[in-house]
C-alpha beads as a LAMMPS data file, in Angstrom:
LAMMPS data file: protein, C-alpha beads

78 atoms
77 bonds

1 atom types
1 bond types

-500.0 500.0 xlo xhi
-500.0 500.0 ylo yhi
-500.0 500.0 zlo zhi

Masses

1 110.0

Atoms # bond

1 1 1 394.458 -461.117 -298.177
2 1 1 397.565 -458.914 -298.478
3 1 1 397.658 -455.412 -300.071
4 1 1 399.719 -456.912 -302.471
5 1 1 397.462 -460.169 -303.123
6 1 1 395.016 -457.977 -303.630
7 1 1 396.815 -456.222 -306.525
8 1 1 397.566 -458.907 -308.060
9 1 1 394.229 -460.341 -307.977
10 1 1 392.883 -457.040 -309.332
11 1 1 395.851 -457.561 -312.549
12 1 1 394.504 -461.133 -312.831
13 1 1 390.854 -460.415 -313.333
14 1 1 391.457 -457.747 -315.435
15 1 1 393.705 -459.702 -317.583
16 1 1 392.223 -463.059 -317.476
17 1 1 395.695 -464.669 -316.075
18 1 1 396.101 -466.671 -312.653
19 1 1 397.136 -464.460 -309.890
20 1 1 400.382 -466.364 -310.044
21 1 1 401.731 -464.813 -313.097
22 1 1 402.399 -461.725 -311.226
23 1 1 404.736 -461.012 -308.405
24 1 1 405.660 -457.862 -306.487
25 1 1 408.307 -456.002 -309.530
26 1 1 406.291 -457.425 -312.113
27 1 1 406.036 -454.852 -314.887
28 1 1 402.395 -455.380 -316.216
29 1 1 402.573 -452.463 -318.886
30 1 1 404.965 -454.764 -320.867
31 1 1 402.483 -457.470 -321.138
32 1 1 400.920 -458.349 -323.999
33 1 1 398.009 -459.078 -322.287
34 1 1 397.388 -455.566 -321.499
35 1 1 395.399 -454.315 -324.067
36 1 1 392.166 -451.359 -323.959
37 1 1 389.824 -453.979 -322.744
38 1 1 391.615 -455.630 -319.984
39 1 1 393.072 -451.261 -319.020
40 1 1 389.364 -450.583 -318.575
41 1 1 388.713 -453.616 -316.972
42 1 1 391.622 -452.610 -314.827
43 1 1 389.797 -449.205 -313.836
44 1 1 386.577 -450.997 -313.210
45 1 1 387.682 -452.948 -310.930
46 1 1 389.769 -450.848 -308.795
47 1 1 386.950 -448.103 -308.651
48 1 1 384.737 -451.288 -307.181
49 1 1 386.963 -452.201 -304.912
50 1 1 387.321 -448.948 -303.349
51 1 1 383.813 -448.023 -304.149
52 1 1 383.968 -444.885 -306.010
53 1 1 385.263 -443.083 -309.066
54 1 1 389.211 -441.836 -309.401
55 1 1 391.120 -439.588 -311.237
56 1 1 392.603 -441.818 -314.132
57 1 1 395.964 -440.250 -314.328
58 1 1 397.105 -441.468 -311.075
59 1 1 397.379 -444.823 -313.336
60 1 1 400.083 -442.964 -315.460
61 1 1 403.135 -443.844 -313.264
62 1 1 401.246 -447.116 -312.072
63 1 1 403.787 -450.017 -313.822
64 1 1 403.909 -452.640 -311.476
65 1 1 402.002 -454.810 -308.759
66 1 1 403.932 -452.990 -306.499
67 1 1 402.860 -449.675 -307.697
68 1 1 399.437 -450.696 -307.867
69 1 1 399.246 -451.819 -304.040
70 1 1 400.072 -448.276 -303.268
71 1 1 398.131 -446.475 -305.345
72 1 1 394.998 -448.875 -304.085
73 1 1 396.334 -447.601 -300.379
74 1 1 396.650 -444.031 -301.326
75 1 1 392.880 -444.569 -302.974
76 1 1 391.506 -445.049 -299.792
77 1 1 393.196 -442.963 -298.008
78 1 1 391.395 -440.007 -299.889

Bonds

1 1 1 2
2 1 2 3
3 1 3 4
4 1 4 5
5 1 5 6
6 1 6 7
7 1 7 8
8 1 8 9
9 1 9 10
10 1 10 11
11 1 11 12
12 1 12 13
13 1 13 14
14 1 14 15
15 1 15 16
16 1 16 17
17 1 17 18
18 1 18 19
19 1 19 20
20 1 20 21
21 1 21 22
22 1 22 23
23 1 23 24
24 1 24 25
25 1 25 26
26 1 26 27
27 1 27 28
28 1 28 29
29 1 29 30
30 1 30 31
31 1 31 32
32 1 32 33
33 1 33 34
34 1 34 35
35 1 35 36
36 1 36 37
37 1 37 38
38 1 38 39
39 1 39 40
40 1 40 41
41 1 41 42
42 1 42 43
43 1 43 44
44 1 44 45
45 1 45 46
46 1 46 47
47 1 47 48
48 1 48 49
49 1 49 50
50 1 50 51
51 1 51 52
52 1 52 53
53 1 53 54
54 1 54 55
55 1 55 56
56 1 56 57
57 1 57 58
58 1 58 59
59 1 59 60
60 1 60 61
61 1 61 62
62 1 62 63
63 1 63 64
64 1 64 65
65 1 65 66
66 1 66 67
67 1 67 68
68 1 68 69
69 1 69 70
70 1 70 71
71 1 71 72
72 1 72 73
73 1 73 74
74 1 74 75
75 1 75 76
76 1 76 77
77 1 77 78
């Protein structure tokens, strides 16, 4: 899978929408689908993909699929 599949599978599960909803510029903050349930479902799932705990304000500039491919990258870079 692509670093960018992957993000948007990460948006989908959290959101309960098909991958396909989503594509690179996609602004997912905007969605109505976005509520606190499906943002904490969000962190969940990124902290068990990379296996560990982050600092949730790196999320505060996160606004696309885009963005979240590279903060996922940067994740486990650290």
């Amino acid at each position: 899978m692509t670093d960018i599949g992957e993000a948007k599978e990460i948006l989908a599960k959290a959101m309960f929408l098909p991958p396909e909803r989503f594509d690179d510029k996609t602004n997912f903050r905007q969605m109505p689908e976005l509520d606190s349930l499906s943002f904490e479902a969000l962190v969940l799932e990124i902290e068990t993909r990379v296996g560990r705990d982050f600092d949730l304000t790196k999320l505060i500039d996160v606004r696309t699929v885009s963005d979240l491919r590279d903060l996922m990258r940067e994740l486990r870079r650290i």
